[in-house]
C-alpha positions as CSV (number, residue, x, y, z in Angstrom):
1,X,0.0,0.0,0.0
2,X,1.3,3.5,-1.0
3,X,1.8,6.3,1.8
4,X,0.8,9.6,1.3
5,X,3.4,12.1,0.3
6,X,1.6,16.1,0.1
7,X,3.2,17.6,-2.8
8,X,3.3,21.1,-0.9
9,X,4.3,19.9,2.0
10,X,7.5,22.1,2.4
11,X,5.5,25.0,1.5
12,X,3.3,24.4,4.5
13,X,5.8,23.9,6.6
14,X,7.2,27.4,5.5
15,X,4.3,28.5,6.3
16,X,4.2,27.4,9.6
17,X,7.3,28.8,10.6
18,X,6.1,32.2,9.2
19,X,2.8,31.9,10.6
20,X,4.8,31.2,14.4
21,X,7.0,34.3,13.7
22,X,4.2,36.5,13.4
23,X,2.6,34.9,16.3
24,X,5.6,35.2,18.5
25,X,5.9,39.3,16.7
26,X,2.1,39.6,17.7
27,X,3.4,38.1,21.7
28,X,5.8,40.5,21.8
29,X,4.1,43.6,20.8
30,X,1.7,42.6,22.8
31,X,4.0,42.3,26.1
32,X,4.8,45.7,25.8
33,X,1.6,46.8,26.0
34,X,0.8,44.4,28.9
35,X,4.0,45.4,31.2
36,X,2.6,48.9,30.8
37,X,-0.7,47.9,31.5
38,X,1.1,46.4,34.6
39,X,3.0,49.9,35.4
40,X,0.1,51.8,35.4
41,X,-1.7,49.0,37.7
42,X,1.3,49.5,39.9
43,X,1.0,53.3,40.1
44,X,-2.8,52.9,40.9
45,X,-2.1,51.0,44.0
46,X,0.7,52.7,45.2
47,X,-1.5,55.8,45.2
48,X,-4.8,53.6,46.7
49,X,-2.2,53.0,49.3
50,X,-0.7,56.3,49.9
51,X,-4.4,57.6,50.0
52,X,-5.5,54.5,52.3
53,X,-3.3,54.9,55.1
54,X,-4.2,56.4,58.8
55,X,-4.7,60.3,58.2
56,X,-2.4,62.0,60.1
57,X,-0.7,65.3,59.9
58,X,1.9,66.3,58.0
59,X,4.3,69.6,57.8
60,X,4.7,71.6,55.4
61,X,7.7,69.5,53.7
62,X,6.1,66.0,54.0
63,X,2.9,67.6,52.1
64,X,4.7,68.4,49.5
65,X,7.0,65.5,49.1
66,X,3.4,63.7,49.4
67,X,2.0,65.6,46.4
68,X,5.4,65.3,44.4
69,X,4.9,61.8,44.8
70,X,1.3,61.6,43.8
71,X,2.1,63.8,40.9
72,X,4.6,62.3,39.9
73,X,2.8,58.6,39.7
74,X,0.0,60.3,37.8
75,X,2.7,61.4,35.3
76,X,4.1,58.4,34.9
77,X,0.8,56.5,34.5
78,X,-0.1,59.2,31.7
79,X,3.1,58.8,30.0
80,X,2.5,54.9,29.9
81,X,-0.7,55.3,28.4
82,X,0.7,57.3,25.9
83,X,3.3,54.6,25.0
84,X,0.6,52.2,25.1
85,X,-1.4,54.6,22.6
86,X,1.8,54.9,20.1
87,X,2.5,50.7,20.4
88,X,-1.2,50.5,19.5
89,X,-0.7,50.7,15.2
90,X,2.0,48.5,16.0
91,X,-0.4,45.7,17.5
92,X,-2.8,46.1,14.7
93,X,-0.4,45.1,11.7
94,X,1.1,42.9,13.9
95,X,-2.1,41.1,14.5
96,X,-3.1,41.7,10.5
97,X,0.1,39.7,9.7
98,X,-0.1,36.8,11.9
99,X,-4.0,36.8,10.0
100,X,-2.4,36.9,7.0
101,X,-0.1,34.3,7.9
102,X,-2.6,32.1,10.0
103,X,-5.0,32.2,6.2
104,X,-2.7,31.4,4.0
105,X,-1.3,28.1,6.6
106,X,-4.6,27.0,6.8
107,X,-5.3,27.2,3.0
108,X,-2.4,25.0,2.3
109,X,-3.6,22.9,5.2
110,X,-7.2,22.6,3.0
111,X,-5.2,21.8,0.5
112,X,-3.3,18.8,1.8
113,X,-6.5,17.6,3.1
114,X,-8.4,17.6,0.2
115,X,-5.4,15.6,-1.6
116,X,-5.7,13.2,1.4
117,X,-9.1,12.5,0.6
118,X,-8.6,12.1,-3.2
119,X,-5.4,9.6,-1.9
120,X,-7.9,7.8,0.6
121,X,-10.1,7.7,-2.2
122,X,-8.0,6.0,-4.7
123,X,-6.6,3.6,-2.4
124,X,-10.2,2.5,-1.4
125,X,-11.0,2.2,-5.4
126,X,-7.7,0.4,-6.7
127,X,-8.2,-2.1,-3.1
128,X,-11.5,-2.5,-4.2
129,X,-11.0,-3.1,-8.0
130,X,-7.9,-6.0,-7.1
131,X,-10.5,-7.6,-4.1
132,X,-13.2,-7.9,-7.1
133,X,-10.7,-9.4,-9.7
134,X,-9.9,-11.6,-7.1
135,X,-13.1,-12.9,-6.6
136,X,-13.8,-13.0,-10.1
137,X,-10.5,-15.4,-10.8
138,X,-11.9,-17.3,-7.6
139,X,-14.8,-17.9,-9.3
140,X,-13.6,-18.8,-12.7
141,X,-11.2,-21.4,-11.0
142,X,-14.6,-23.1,-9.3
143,X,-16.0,-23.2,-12.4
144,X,-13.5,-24.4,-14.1
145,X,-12.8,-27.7,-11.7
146,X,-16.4,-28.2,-11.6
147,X,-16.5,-28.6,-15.6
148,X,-13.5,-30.7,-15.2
149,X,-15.3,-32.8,-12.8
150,X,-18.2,-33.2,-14.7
């Protein structure tokens, strides 16, 4: 019996490779956006903290150190925002070319397993076209002894 050999099978293999670099560009991208997403989380609770703790009063110098600090976390949340705004293009044809990618795998994939089926099929006819011949010399050979034994 014959095995299956795809004809474009290094193409989708190719493809697979591509379509895992643009999944591991798309991870990356993405990674950024999450570890600022993860900063300004920080920031957040830092400042849910500061806010949180016992009232109690301050000078004049630990006030302002106080605000300085909130400002300054405020700042830096904003400013991670606005990172996370510019990566944002950067996602979106990241994610478009790991779709482009992910299509074109999977329409090789189609491919191979429509050829699969047209193997499968032709196995299944040329196994059934020898199991009938074989029947039909199995009955030609009965006949035969039973004319010779007549």
């Amino acid at each position: 019996m014959a095995t299956f050999k795809f004809r474009l099978e290094k193409v989708l293999t190719q493809r697979l490779r591509i379509e895992d670099e643009r999944k591991n560009d798309l991870a990356r991208v993405q990674s950024r956006i999450n570890r600022e997403l993860a900063r300004i989380d920080d920031l957040a609770a830092w400042r849910k903290r500061a806010k949180s703790t016992e009232a109690r009063v301050l000078d004049e110098r630990a006030t302002g150190e106080v605000i300085l600090l909130m400002t300054s976390s405020c700042d830096r949340a904003a400013a991670a925002r606005r990172r996370i705004k510019s990566i944002e293009p950067e996602l979106a044809r990241a994610l478009a070319a790991y779709a482009r990618a992910r299509e074109k795998r999977l329409a090789i994939e189609k491919l191979r397993e429509r050829d699969l089926t047209e193997f499968r099929n032709r196995e299944r006819l040329t196994e059934e076209r020898i199991l009938s011949e074989l029947a039909e010399q199995e009955h030609i050979r009965k006949m035969m002894e039973e004319e010779a034994n007549a």
